[in-house]
C-alpha positions in Angstrom: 11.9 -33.3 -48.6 11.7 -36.7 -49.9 14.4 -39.1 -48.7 15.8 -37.3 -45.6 15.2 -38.7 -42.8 14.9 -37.5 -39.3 15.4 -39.2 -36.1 14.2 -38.0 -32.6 15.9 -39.1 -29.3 14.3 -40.1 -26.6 15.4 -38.8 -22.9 14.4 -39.5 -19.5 13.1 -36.8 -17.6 12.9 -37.0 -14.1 9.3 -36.3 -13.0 9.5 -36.6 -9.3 9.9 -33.0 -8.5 7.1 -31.9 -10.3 4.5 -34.6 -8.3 5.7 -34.0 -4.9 3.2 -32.0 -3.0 3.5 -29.6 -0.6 2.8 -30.9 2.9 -0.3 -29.6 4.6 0.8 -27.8 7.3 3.3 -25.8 4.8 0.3 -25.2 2.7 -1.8 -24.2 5.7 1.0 -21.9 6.6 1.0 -20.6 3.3 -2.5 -19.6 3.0 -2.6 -18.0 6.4 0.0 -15.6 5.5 -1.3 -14.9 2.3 -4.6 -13.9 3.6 -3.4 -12.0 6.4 -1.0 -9.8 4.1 -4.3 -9.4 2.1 -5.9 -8.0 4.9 -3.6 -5.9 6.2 -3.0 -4.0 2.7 -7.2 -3.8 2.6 -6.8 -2.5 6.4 -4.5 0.2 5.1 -6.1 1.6 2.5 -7.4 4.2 3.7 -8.8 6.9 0.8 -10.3 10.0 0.7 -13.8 8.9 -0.5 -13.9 6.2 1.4 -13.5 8.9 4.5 -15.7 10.8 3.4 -18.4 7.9 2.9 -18.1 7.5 6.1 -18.6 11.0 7.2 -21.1 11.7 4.9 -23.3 14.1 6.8 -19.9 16.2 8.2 -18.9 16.5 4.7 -22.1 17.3 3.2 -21.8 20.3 5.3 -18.8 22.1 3.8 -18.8 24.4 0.8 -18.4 23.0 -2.5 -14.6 24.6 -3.0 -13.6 22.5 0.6 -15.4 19.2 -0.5 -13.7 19.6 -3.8 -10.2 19.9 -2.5 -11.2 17.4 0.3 -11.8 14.9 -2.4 -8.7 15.3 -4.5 -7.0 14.9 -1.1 -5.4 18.0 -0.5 -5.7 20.9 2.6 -5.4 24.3 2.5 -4.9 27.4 5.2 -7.9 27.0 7.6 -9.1 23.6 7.6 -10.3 22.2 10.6 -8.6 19.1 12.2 -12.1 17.7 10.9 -11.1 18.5 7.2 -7.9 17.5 7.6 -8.5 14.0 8.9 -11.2 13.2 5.8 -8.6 14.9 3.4 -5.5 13.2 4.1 -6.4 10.4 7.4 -4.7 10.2 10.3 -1.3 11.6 10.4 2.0 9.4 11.6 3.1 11.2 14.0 1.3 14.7 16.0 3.6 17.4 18.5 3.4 20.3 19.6 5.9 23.1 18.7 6.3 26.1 21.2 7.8 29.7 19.9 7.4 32.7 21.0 4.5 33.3 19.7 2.7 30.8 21.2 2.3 26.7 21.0 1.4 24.9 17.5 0.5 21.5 17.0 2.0 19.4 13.8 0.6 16.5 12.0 3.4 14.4 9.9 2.3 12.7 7.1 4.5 10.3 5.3 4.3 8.6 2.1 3.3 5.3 3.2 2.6 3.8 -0.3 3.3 0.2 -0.7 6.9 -0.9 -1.4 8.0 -4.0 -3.1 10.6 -6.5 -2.8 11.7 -9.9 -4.3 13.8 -12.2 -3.4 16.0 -15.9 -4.3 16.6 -18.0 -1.6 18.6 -21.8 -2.1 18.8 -24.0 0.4 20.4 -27.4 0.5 20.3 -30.8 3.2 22.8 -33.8 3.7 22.0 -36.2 1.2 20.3 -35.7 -2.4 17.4 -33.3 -1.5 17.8 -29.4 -1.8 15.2 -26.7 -2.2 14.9 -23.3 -3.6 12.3 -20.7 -3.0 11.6 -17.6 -4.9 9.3 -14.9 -2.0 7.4 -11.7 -3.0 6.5 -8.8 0.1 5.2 -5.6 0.3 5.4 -3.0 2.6 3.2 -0.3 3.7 6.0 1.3 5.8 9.1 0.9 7.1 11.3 2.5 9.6 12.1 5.6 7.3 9.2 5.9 4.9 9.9 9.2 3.9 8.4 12.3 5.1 5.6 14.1 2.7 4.0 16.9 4.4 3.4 18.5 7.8 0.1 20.7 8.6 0.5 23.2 11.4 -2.8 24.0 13.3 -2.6 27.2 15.3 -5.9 27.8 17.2 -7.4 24.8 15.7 -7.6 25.8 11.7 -4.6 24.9 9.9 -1.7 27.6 9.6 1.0 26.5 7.5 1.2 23.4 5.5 4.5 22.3 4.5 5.4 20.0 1.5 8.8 18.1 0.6 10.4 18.4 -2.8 11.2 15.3 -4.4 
């Protein structure tokens, strides 16, 4: 490549959005809800084992087939509310359902698996600044989360457990 020549232009680049810093109190802001969303999801997630590590001596009492099925988080036909609770956690919603064959009482259990979002936001000012924003959220619910199961107890051991098809 002798005798070619190559040239390189030069261009200004303006600089001053990337050294503006954040204000305090936004960053403050910031960091507060990023540690309380932290701690709610930690809050929420509930599992079987660590139910059951908390209810160690309860669930050292149960035959091996329960603790096994307990563990993989899953009831069957005669569980105890006790069972039920270190199986699956507390349900979303309890009632009672009255036939004529007496009165039941249902625990609802949704999936309340996190859900994510993303979203754009621009936003603009009178004169020559503007901003933009790009905004992550997660979810451990909403107002329809989508029903899962129902366990029916009938003289306190479970009686029917119902499961939705997806």
């Amino acid at each position: 490549m002798a005798g070619v020549r190559r040239q390189v232009a030069a261009a200004d680049i303006p600089v001053t959005l990337a050294l503006r810093k954040p204000k305090p109190a936004m960053r403050l802001i910031s960091s507060m809800l990023c540690l309380a969303s932290v701690a709610l999801l930690a809050a929420c997630s509930s599992t079987p084992e660590s139910r059951i590590d908390k209810n160690q001596g309860t669930f050292g009492a149960y035959a091996p087939a329960v603790q096994q099925k307990i563990r993989a988080g899953e009831v069957d036909v005669g569980f105890t509310p006790e069972m039920v609770r270190l199986a699956l956690g507390e349900p979303t919603r309890q009632f009672n359902r009255q036939t004529g064959s007496g009165t039941t009482e249902v625990w609802v259990y949704h999936d309340n698996g996190p859900r994510f979002s993303f979203g754009v936001g621009i936003g603009g000012a009178v004169g020559r600044h503007g901003g933009a924003g790009v905004g992550v959220s997660t979810s451990t619910g909403g107002s329809d989360p989508g029903e899962k199961m129902r366990v029916e107890f009938r003289d306190g051991k479970v009686a029917a457990v119902d499961y939705v098809k997806r």
